[in-house]
Wavefront OBJ file of the C-alpha trace (Angstrom):
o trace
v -37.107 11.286 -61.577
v -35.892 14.759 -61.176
v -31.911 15.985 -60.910
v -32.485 16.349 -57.040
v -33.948 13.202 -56.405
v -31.433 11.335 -57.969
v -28.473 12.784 -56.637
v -30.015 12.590 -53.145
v -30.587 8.649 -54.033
v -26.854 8.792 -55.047
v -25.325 10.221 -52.024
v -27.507 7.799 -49.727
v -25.912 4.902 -51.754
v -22.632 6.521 -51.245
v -23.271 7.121 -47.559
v -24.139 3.708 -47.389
v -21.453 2.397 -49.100
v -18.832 3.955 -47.418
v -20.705 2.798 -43.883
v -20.253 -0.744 -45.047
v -16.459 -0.212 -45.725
v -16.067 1.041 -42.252
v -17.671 -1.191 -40.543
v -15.994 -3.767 -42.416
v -12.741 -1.773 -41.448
v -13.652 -2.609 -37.914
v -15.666 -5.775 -37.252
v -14.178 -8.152 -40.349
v -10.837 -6.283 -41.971
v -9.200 -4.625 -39.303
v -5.764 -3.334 -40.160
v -2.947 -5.224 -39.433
v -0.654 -3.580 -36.897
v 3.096 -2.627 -38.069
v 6.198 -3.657 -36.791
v 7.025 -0.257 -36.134
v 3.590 0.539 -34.475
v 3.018 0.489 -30.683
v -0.898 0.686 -30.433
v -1.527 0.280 -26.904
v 0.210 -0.156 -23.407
v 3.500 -2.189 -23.828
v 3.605 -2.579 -27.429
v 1.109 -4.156 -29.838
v 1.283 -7.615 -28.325
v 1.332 -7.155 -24.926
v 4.946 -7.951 -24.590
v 7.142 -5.245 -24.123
v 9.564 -6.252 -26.770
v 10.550 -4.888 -30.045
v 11.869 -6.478 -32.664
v 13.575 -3.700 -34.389
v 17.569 -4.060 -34.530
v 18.102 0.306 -34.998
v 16.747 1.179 -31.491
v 18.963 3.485 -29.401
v 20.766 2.377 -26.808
v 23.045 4.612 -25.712
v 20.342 7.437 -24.460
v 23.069 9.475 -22.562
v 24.305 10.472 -25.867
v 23.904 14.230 -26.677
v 22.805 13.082 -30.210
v 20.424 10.754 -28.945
v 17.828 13.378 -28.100
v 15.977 14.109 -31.731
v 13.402 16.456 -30.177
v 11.569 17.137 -27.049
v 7.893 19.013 -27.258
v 6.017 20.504 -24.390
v 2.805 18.980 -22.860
v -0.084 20.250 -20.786
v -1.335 19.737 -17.648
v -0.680 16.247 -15.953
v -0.914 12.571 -17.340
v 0.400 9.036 -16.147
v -0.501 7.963 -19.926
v 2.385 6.770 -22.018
v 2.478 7.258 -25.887
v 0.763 5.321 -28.338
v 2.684 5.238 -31.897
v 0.739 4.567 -35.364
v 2.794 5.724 -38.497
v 3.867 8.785 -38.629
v 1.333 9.899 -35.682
v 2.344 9.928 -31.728
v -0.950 10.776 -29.448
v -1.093 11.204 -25.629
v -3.835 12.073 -23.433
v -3.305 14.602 -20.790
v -5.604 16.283 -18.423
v -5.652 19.675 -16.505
v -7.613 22.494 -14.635
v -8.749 23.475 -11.058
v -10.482 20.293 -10.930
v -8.834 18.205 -13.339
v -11.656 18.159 -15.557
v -10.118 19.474 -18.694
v -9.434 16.274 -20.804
v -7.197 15.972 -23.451
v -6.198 13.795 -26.563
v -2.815 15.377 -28.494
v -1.503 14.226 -31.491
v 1.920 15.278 -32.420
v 4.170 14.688 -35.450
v 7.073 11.446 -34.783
v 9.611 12.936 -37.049
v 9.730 16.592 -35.579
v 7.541 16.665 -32.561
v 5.485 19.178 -33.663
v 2.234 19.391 -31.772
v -0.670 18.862 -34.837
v -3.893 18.813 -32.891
v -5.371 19.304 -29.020
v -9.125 18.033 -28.777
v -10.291 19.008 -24.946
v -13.549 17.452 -23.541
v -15.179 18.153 -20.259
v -15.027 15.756 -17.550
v -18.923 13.854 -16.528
v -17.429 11.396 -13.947
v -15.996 12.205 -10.443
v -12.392 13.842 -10.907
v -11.149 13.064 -6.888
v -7.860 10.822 -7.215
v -4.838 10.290 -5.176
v -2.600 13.582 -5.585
v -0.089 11.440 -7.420
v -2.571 10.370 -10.072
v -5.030 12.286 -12.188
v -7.386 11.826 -14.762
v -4.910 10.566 -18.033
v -3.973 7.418 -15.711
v -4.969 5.433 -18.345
v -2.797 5.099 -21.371
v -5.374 5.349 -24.655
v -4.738 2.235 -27.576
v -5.536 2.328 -31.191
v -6.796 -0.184 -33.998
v -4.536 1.230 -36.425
v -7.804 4.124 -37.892
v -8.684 5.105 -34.477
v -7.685 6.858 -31.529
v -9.626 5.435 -27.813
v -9.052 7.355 -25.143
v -9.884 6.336 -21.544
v -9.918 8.711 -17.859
v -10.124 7.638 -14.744
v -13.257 9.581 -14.765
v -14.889 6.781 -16.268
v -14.973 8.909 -19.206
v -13.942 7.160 -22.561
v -14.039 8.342 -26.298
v -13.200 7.516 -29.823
v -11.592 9.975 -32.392
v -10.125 9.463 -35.655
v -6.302 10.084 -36.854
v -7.565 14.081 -37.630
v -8.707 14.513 -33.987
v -12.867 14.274 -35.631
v -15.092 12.937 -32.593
v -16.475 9.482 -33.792
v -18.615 8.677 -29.900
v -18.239 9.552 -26.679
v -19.561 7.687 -23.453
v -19.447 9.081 -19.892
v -19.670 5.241 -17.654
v -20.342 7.506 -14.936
v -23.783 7.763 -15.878
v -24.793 3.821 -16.108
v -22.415 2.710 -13.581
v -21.868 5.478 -10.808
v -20.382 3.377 -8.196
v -17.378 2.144 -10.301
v -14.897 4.499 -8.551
v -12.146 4.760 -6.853
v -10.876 7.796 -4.775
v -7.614 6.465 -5.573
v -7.904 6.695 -9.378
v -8.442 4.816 -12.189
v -5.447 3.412 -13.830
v -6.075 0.122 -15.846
v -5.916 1.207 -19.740
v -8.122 -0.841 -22.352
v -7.119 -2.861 -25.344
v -9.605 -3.271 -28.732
v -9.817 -6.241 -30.971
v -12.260 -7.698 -32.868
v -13.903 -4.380 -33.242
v -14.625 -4.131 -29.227
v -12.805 -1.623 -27.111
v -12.235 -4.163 -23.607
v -12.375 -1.934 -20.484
v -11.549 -3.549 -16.364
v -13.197 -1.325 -13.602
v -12.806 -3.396 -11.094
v -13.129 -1.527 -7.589
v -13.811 -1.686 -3.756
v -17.454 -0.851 -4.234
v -18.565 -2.187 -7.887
v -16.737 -4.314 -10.152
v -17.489 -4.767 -14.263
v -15.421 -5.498 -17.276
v -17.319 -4.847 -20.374
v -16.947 -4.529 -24.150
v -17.896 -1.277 -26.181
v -18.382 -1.498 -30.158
v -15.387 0.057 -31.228
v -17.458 1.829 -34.071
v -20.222 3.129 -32.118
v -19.356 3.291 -28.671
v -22.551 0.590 -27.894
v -22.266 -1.655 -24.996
v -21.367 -5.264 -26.131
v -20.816 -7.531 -23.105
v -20.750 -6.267 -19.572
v -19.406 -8.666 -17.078
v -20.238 -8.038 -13.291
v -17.071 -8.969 -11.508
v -16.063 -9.513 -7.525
v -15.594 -5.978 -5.285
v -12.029 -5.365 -5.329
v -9.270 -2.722 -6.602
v -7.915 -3.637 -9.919
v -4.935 -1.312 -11.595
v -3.638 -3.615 -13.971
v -4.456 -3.694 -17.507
v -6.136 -6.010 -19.672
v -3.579 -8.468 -21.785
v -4.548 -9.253 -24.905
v -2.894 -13.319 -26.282
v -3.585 -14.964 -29.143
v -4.080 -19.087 -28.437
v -2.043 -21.058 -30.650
v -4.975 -22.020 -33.346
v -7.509 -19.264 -32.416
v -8.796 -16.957 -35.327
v -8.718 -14.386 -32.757
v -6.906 -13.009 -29.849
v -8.165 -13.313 -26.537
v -8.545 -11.018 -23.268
v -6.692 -11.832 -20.150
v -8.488 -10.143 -16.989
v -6.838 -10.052 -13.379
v -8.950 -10.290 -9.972
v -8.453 -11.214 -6.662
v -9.917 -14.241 -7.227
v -9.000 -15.671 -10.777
v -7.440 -15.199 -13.630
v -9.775 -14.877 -16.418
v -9.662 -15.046 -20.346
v -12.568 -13.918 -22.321
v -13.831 -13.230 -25.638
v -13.049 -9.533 -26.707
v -16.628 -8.955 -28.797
v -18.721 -10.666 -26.806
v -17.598 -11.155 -23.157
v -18.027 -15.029 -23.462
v -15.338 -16.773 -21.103
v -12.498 -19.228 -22.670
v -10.813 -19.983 -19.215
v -10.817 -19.314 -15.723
v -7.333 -19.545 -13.693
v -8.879 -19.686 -9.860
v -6.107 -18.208 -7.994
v -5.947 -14.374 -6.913
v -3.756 -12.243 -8.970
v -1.422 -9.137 -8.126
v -3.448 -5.828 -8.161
v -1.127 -3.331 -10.011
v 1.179 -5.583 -12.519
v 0.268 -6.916 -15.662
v 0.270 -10.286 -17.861
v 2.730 -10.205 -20.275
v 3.242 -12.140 -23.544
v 5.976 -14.237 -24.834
v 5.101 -16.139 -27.635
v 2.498 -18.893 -26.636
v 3.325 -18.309 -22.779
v 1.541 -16.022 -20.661
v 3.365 -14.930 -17.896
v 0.893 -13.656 -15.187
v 0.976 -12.164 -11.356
v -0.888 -15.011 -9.239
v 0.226 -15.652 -5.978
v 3.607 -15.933 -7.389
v 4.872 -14.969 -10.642
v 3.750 -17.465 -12.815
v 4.281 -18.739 -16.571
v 0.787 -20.747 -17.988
v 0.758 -22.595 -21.827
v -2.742 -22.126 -23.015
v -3.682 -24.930 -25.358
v -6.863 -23.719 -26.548
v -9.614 -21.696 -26.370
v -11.608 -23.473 -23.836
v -8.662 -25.143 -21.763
v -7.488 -24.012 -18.588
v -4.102 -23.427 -19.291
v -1.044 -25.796 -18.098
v 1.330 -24.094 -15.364
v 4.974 -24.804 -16.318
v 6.222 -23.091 -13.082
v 6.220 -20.273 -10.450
v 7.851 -18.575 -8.508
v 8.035 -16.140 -5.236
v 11.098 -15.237 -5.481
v 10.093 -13.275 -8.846
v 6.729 -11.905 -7.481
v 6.036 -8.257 -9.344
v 5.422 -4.925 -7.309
v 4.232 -2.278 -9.673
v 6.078 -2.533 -13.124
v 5.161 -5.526 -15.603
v 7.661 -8.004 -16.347
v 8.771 -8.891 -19.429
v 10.448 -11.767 -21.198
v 13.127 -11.071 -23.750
v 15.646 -13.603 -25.813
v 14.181 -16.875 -23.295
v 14.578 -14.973 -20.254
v 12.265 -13.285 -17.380
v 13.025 -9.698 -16.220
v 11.541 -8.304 -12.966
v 12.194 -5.307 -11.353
v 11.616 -4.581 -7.766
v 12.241 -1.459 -5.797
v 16.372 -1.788 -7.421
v 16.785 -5.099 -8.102
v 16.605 -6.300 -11.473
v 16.351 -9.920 -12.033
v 16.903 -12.510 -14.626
v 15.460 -15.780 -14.634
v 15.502 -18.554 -17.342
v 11.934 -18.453 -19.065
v 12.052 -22.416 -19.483
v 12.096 -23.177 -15.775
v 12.181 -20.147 -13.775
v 15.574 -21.043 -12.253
v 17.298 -17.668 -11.534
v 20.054 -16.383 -13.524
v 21.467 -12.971 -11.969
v 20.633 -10.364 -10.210
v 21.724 -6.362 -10.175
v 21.127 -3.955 -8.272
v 20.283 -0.899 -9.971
v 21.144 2.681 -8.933
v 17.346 3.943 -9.454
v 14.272 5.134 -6.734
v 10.940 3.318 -7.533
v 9.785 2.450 -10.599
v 6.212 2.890 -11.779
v 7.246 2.203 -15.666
v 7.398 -1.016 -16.888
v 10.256 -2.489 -18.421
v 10.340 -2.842 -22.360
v 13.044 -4.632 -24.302
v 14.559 -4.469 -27.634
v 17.861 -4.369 -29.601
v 19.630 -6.769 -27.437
v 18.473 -4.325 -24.368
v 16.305 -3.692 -21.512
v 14.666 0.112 -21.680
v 13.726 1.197 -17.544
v 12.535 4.418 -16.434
v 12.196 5.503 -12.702
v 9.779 8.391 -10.686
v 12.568 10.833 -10.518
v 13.129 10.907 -14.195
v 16.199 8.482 -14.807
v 16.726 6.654 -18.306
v 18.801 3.163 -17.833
v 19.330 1.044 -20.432
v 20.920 -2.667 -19.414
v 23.098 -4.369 -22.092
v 22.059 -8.022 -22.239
v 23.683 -10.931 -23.712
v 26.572 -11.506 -21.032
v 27.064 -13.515 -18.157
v 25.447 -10.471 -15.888
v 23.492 -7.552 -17.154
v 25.712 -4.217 -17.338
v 24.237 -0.941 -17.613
v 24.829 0.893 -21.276
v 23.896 4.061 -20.548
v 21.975 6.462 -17.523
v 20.479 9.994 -18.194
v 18.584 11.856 -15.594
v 16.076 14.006 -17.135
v 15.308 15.734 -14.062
v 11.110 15.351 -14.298
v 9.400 12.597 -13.374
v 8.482 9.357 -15.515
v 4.839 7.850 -13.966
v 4.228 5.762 -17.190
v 5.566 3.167 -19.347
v 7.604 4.287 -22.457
v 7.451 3.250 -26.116
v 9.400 1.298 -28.232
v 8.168 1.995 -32.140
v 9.721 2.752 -35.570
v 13.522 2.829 -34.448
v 13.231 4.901 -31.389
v 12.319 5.120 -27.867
v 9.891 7.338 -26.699
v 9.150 9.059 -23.186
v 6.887 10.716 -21.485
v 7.706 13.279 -18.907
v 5.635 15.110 -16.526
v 5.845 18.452 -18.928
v 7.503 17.169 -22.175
v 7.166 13.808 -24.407
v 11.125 12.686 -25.607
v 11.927 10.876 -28.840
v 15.448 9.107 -28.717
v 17.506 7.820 -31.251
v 20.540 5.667 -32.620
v 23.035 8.619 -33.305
v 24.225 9.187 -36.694
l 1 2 3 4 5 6 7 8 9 10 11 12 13 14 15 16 17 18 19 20 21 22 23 24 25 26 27 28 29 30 31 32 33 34 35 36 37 38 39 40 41 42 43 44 45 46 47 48 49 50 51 52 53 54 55 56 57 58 59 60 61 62 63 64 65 66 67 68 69 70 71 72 73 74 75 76 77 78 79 80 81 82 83 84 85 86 87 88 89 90 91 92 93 94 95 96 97 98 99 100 101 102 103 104 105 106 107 108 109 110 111 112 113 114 115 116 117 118 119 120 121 122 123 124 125 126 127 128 129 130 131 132 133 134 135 136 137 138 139 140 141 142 143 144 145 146 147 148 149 150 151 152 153 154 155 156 157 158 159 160 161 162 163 164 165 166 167 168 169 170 171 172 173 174 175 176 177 178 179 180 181 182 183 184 185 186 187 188 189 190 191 192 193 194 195 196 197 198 199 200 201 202 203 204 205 206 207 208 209 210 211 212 213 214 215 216 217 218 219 220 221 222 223 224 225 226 227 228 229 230 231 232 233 234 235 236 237 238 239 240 241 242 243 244 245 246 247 248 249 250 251 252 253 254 255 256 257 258 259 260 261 262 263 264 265 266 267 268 269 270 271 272 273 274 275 276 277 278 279 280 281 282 283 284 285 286 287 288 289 290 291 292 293 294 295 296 297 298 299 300 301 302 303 304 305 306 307 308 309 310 311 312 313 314 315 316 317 318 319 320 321 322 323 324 325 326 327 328 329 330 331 332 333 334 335 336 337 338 339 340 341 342 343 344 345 346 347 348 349 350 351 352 353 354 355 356 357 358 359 360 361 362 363 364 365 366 367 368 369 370 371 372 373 374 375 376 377 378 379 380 381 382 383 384 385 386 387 388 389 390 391 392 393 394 395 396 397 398 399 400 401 402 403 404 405 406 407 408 409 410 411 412 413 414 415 416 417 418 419
């Protein structure tokens, strides 16, 4: 055997090797998500809540402001958080074509990498929308970024392109001339996409090495803008996938599209599930709180409630209680019974951010750009601090690593506990 030959049976070992560990990485060993971490929309969980003690909550505060760092173009995407790493997707040009995933240092803001990527899909939304609807979500090695262009890739932590997949190509009626704004989750090693819309429906599951279609899952006609939930069943190995419809709610399998268990009542269209612990609190025809057994058992219904009905932003449950906000109400109901506690009305315009929670606090962000946060804890909620940023906030902010981050229409904010 020659030098050549052996060294090029040496490197094919290695490549192979190393192919194994990543897959591995993926499919059997993927990492497990930090505290500090917030890997997709509304936290790792699906809740909304962090459990860190140092966030800021006093955001009014001149000292509070660590950095802001200029953005391009337009996005609706809120930041995901990994380590040391904050990324964003953005998009821009004539025709809003121009996609982008940035990548930007947490402790100074400065802006490390911008990968840009040509639109395949149809780029026609509503003028308030645009193509980075959908906020991207991470597996703790990798970046996945979805458009409403039915465009959706995969890059790692450097900004290397692992795949790339234009949906417009296999399914060219899943569109909406509204935009598309639900943003996927990935477990298991499967990215979990809903494009559920007026003239085809489909959720389906890509391999979150690869990019390969797993599971598709042909679904009713009808407009869909929430995002998929992901809860973990008291005794399952792993977590499930909560999808909304008109006509069901619907839990699947996240590698292979098999259903767990079917809900058959319609849900809200723009709201989200949310998590709190082994309750799932979902939209159906009224707000409603389900205990899922197992993972074949439609789950129990412990109660609803009209009266607590979502519009746009996602609830979430914090310390045993339920938190809704509507147009300016906030309200507070008790999580055990859904008995109402108090209600405030809020000086704020509408709210397209969902509410987060954390440090004894809720976190809310309105369309004109105005920070609130609401001290809990008291008989009545009372509001801590309010800072008008004077841009508007279209997206839901981030809770990770002891601060509170924003995102803007030109800049992306980190906040913290003055020293």
């Amino acid at each position: 055997m020659n030098l050549r030959t052996a060294t090029d049976e040496r490197l094919s070992e290695g490549k192979l090797m190393r192919a194994i560990a990543l897959i591995l990485s993926v499919v059997v060993l993927p990492p497990a998500a930090r505290a500090a971490d917030w890997r997709q929309f509304r936290g790792n969980d699906s809740s909304g809540v962090s459990a860190e003690t140092n966030l800021p909550t006093k955001l009014d505060d001149a000292e509070a402001i660590q950095w802001k760092a200029d953005l391009p173009g337009r996005g609706l995407s809120g930041p995901v958080v990994v380590g040391d790493r904050i990324f964003l997707t953005a998009s821009s040009g004539y025709r809003d074509d121009q996609l982008h995933v940035l990548c930007f240092s947490a402790a100074t803001g400065e802006q490390l990498w911008d990968r840009q990527f040509k639109a395949t899909g149809r780029t026609i939304c509503h003028e308030s929308m645009c193509m980075a609807t959908p906020q991207a979500c991470s597996d703790g090695e990798r970046i996945y970024a979805y458009y409403s262009c039915n465009d959706v890739l995969c890059l790692d932590f450097d900004g290397n392109l692992i795949w790339y997949r234009g949906l417009g190509y296999d399914f060219p009626n899943a569109s909406s001339s509204l935009g598309m704004s639900s943003s996927p989750v990935v477990a298991d090693g499967a990215l979990v996409l809903q494009l559920d819309t007026e003239s085809e429906s489909y959720a389906t599951g890509l391999d979150a090495l690869t990019g390969k279609t797993l599971w598709k899952l042909d679904r009713e006609k009808g407009a869909i803008y929430a995002s998929p939930t992901l809860f973990h069943t008291p005794g399952s190995e792993t977590p499930e996938v909560i999808l909304q419809s008109n006509q069901s709610l619907l839990s699947v399998e996240p590698r292979t599209g098999k259903t767990r268990w079917e809900v058959e009542q319609s849900c809200g269209s723009v709201s989200s599930s949310t998590v709190a612990g082994d309750l799932l609190v979902a939209p159906l025809k009224e707000l409603t709180v389900l205990r899922p057994t197992d993972a074949t058992t439609t789950p129990e219904i412990v109660w609803s409630n009209s009266k607590l009905s979502p519009d746009t932003p996602t609830p979430v449950v914090y310390q045993d209680r339920v938190y809704v906000l509507k147009d300016s109400i906030l309200s507070c109901a008790n999580l055990a019974t859904g008995e109402p506690d108090w209600q405030m009305r809020l000086k704020c315009k509408q709210a397209y951010a969902s509410p987060l929670a954390g440090n004894g606090h809720l976190y809310l962000a309105d369309e004109n750009g105005v920070l609130q946060t609401i001290e809990l804890g008291g008989e009545k909620g009372k509001v801590a601090s309010r800072l008008e940023l004077g841009e508007a906030i279209m997206c839901t902010p981030a809770l990770a690593d002891g601060a509170f981050y924003v995102r803007s229409d030109k800049h992306l904010w980190k906040f913290v506990e003055p020293n």
